[in-house]
C-alpha positions as a Python dict, from the first residue, in 0.01 Angstrom:
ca = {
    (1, 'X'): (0, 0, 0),
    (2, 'X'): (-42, -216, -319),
    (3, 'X'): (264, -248, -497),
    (4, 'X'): (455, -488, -744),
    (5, 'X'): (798, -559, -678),
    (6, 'X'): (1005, -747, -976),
    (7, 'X'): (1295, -909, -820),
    (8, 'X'): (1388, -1128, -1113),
    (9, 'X'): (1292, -1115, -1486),
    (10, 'X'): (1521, -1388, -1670),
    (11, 'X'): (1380, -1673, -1855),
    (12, 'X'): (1585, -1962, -1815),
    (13, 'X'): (1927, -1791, -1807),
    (14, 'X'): (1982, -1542, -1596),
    (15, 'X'): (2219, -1253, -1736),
    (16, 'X'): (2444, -1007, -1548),
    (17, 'X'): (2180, -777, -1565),
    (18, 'X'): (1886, -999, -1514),
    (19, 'X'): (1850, -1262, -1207),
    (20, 'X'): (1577, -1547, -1248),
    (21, 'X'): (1252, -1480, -1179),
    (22, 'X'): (1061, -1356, -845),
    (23, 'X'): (810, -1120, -807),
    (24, 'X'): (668, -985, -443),
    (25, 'X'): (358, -816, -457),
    (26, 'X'): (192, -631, -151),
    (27, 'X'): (-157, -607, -129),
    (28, 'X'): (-266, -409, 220),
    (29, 'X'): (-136, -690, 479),
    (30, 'X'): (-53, -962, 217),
    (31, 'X'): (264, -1028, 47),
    (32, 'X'): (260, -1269, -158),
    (33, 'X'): (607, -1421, -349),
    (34, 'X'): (545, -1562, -697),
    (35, 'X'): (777, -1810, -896),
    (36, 'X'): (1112, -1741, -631),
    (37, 'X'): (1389, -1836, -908),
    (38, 'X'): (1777, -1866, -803),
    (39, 'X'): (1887, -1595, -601),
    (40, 'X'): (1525, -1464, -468),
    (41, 'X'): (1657, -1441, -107),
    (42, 'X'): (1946, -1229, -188),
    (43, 'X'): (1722, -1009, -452),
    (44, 'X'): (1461, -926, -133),
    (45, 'X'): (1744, -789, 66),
    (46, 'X'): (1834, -563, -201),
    (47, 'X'): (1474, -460, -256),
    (48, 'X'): (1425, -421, 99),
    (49, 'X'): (1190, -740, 190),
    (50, 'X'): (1230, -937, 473),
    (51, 'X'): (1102, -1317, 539),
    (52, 'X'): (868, -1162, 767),
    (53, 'X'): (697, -975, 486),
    (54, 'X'): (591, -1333, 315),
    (55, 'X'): (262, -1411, 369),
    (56, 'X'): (160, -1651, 84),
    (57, 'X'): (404, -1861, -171),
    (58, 'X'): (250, -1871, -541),
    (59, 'X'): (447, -2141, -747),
    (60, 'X'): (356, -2114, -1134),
    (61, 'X'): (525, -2465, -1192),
    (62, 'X'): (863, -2651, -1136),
    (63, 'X'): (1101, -2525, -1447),
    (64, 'X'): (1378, -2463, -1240),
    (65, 'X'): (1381, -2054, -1306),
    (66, 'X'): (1078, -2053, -1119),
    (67, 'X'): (1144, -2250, -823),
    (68, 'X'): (1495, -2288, -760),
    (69, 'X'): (1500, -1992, -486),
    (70, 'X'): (1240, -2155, -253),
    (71, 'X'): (1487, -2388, -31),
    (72, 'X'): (1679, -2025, 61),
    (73, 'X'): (1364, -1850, 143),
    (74, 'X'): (1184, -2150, 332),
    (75, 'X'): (1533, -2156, 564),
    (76, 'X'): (1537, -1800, 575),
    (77, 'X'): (1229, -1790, 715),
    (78, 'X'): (1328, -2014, 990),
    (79, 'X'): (1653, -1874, 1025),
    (80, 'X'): (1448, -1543, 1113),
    (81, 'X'): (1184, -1736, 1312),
    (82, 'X'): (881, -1582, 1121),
    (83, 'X'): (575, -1673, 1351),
    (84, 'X'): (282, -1636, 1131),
    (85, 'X'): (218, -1947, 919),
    (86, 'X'): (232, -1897, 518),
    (87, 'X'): (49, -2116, 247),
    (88, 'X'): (212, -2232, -40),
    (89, 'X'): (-2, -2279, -402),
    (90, 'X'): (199, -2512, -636),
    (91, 'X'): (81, -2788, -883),
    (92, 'X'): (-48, -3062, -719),
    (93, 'X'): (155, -3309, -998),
    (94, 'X'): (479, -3125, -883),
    (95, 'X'): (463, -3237, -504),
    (96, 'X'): (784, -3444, -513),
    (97, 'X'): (956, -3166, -652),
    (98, 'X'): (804, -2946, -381),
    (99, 'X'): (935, -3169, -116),
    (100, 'X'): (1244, -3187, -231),
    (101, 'X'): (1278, -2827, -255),
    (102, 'X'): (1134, -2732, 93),
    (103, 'X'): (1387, -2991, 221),
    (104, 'X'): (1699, -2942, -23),
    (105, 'X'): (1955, -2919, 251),
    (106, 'X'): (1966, -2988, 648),
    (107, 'X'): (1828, -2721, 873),
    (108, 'X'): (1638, -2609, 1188),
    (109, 'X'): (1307, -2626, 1074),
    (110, 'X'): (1116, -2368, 1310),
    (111, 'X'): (897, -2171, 1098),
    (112, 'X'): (545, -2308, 946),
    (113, 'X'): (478, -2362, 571),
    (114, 'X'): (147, -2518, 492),
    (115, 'X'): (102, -2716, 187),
    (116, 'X'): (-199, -2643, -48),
    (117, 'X'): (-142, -2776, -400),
    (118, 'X'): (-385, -2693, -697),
    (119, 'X'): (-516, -3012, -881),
    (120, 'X'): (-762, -2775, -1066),
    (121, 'X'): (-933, -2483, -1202),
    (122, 'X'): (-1048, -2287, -931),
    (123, 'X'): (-1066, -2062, -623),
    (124, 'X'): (-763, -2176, -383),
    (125, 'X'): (-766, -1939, -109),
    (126, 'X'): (-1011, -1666, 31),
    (127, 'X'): (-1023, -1366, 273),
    (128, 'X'): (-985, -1008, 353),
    (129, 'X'): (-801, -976, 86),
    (130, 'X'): (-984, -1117, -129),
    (131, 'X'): (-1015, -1414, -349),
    (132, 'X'): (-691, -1599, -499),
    (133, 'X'): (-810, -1831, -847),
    (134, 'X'): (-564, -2078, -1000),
    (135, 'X'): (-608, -2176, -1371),
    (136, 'X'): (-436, -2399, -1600),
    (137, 'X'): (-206, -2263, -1858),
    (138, 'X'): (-48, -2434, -2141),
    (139, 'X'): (311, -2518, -2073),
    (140, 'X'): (531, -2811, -2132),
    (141, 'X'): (477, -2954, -1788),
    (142, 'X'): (170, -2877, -1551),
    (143, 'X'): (138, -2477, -1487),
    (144, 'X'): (-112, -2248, -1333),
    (145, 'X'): (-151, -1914, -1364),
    (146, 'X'): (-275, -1661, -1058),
    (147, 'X'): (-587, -1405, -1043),
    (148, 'X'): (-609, -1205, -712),
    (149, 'X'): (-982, -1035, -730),
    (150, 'X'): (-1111, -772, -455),
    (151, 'X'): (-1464, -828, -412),
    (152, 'X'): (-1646, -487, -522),
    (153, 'X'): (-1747, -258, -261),
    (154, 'X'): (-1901, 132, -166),
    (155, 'X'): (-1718, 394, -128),
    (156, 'X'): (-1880, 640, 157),
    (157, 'X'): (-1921, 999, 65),
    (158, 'X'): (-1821, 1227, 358),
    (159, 'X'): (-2078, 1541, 233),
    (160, 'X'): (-2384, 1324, 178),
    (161, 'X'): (-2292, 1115, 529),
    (162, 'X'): (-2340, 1500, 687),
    (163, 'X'): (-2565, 1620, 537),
    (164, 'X'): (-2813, 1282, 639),
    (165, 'X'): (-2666, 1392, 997),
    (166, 'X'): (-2472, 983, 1045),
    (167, 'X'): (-2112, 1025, 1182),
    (168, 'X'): (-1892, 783, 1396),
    (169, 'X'): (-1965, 400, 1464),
    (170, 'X'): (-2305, 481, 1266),
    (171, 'X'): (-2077, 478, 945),
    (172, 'X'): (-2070, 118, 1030),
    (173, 'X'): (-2403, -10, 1121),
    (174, 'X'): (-2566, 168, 789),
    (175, 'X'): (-2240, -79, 583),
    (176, 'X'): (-2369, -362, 765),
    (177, 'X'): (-2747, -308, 810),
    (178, 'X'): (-2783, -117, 430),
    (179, 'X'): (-3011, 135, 578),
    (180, 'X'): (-3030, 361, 926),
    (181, 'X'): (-3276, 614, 1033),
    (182, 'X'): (-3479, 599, 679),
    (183, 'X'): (-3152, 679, 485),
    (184, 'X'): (-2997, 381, 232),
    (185, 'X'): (-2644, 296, 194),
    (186, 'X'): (-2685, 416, -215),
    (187, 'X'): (-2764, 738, -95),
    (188, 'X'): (-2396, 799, 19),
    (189, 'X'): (-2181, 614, -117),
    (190, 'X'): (-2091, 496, -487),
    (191, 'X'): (-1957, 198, -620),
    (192, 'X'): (-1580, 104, -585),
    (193, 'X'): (-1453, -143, -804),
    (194, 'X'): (-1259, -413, -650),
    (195, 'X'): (-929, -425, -768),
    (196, 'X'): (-729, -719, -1013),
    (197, 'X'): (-398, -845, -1019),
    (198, 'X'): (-356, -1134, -1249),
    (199, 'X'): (22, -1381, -1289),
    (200, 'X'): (41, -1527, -1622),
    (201, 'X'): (383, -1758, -1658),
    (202, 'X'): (455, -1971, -1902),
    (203, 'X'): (266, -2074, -2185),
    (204, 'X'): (119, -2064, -2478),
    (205, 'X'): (-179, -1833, -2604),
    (206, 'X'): (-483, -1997, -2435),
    (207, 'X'): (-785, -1907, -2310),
    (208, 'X'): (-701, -1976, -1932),
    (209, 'X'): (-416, -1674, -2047),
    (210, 'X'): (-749, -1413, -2145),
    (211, 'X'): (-980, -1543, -1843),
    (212, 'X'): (-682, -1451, -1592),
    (213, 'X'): (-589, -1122, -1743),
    (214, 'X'): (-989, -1057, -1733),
    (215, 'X'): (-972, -651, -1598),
    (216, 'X'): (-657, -663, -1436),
    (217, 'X'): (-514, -371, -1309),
    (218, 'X'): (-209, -518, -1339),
    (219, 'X'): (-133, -814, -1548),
    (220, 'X'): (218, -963, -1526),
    (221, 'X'): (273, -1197, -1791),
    (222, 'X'): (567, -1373, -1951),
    (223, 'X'): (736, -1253, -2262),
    (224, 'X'): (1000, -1478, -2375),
    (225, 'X'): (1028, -1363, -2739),
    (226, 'X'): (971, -1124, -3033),
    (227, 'X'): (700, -1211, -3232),
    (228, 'X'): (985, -1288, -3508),
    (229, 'X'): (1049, -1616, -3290),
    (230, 'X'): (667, -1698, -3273),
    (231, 'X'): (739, -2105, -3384),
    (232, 'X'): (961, -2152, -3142),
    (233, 'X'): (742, -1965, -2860),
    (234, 'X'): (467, -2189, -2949),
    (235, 'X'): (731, -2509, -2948),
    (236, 'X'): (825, -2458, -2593),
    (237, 'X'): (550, -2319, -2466),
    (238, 'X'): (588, -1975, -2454),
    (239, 'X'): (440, -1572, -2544),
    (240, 'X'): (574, -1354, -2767),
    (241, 'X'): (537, -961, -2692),
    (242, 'X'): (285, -937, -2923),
    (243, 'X'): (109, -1185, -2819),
    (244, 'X'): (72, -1052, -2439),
    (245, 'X'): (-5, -711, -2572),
    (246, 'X'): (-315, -855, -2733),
    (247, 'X'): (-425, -1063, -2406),
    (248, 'X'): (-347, -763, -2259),
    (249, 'X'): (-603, -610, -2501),
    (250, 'X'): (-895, -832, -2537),
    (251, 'X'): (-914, -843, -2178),
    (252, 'X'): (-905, -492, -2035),
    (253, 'X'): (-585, -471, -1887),
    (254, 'X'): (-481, -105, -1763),
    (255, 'X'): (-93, -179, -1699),
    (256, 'X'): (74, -444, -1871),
    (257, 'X'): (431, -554, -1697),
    (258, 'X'): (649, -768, -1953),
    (259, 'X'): (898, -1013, -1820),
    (260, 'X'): (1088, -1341, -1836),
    (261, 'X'): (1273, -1247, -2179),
    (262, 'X'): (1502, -1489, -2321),
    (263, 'X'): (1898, -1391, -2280),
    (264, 'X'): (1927, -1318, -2612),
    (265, 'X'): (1792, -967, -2607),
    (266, 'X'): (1984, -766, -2439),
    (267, 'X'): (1738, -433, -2478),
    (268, 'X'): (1430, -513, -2319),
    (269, 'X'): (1269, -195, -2474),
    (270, 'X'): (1181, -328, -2786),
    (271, 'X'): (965, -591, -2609),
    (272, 'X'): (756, -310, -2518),
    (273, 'X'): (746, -195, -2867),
    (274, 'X'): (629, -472, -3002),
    (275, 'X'): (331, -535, -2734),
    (276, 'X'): (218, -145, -2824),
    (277, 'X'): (103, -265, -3146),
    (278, 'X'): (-154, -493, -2972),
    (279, 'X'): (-204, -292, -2626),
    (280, 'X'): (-239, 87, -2588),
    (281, 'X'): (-263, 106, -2202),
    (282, 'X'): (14, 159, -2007),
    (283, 'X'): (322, -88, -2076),
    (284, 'X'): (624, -174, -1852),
    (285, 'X'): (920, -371, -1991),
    (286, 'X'): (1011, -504, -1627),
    (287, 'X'): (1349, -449, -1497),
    (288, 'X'): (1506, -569, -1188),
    (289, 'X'): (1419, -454, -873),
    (290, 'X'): (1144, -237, -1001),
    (291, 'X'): (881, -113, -808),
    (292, 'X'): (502, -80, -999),
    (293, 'X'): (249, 76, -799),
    (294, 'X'): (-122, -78, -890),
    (295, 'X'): (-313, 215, -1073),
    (296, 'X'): (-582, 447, -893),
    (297, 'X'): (-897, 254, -852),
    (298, 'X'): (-1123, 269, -1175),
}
């Protein structure tokens, strides 16, 4: 299962309707939990998460909407004695705040977190799951945005794998070897794009902003404003709706998921409007607790 699930999509103020920001996305085996904001922990028991289901930490940077929920879910973790080790991404400037965090309160400390800050562009983590890139956005303090890229692969096609008589474990030796008993791995199967999610926090328009989004399936990317507030977007660092409609855009996005709006819309909907001038794939105005499955494969 691939899945997004929103479980916070305040800027800086949360509202009665809106908790700070966290977002849990599954990916096969993975889950990974970006920017946990205030209240995280309680937000994954109403969405049905456990600790357990952590299996990577993704910190965009250390405003306090983004990272204020980590000391509950590090505990929690240990309170639930979660016995597979989980990596945490963060900047590599915001270490002190990191520490402080992991350790804001006394506790039995029995489950394993292991440090991995990002000093620069780049790939920070790698496996069956794929590849995990950092890059640099354009904030007020040091922030990074998230691109998590499945390699392209071959998808077999049962009628051609009968007809060249190859069944069972032989499925697998003609993936490995490219070729068994005359007959080539092109000859049944057909490309299958690797899938894109891309994390886009906050900042400014930059091009870090358009490499990330780069054929996302789904891009989730902060929308603090209306384009009507633009200047004072770009003075604290921020997107307007239009804005991530048209990253969106340029880069080939299929679903675009809006979040982080300021408390000062109360209707959410008209973020989406706005971005639909720039963006004419699919658009969600995230709410919380929402659940976004990633699209088909292209």
């Amino acid at each position: 299962m691939r899945e997004l699930i929103v479980l916070g999509t305040a800027s800086q103020a949360p509202t009665r309707d809106r908790n700070h920001n966290g977002y849990f996305l599954r990916w096969d085996g993975e889950g990974i939990l970006f920017d946990p904001g205030e209240g995280t922990q309680r937000q994954m028991l109403h969405a049905g998460l456990a600790a357990t289901d952590i299996t990577r930490i993704c910190i965009s940077h250390f405003h306090g909407d983004h990272c204020l929920g980590l000391p509950g879910v590090v505990q929690r973790r240990s309170l639930d004695r979660v016995p597979h080790p989980v990596p945490a991404h963060f900047p590599a400037s915001g270490a002190e705040y990191f520490a402080r965090l992991r350790y804001a309160s006394s506790f039995y400390e029995t489950a394993q977190l292991d440090e991995a800050p990002v000093a620069a562009d780049g790939v920070v983590a790698s496996g069956d799951f794929g590849t995990l890139v950092a890059r640099r956005l354009d904030h007020a303090v040091e922030a990074y945005g998230y691109q998590l890229v499945e390699p392209d692969g071959r998808r077999m096609l049962p009628d051609r794998l009968a007809a060249a008589g190859i069944a069972g474990p032989e499925i697998g030796v003609l993936q490995r070897e490219g070729e068994l008993r005359g007959v080539r791995l092109a000859e049944v199967s057909e490309p299958r794009p690797g899938q894109r999610f891309a994390f886009v926090m906050d900042t400014r328009e930059c091009e870090a902003a358009y490499a990330l989004a780069q054929r996302a399936d789904i891009l989730v990317i902060e929308a603090t404003f209306l384009a009507a507030e633009a200047e004072l977007a770009a003075e604290y660092g921020h997107l307007t709706a239009e804005q991530a409609g048209r990253i969106a855009a340029t880069a080939g996005v299929r679903t675009l998921v809006l979040t982080h709006f300021s408390q000062r819309y109360p209707d959410v909907s008209v973020f989406a409007a706005e971005a639909a001038r720039q963006f004419t794939g699919a658009i969600v105005a995230a709410t919380d607790l929402a659940r976004i499955p990633l699209p088909p494969r292209r």
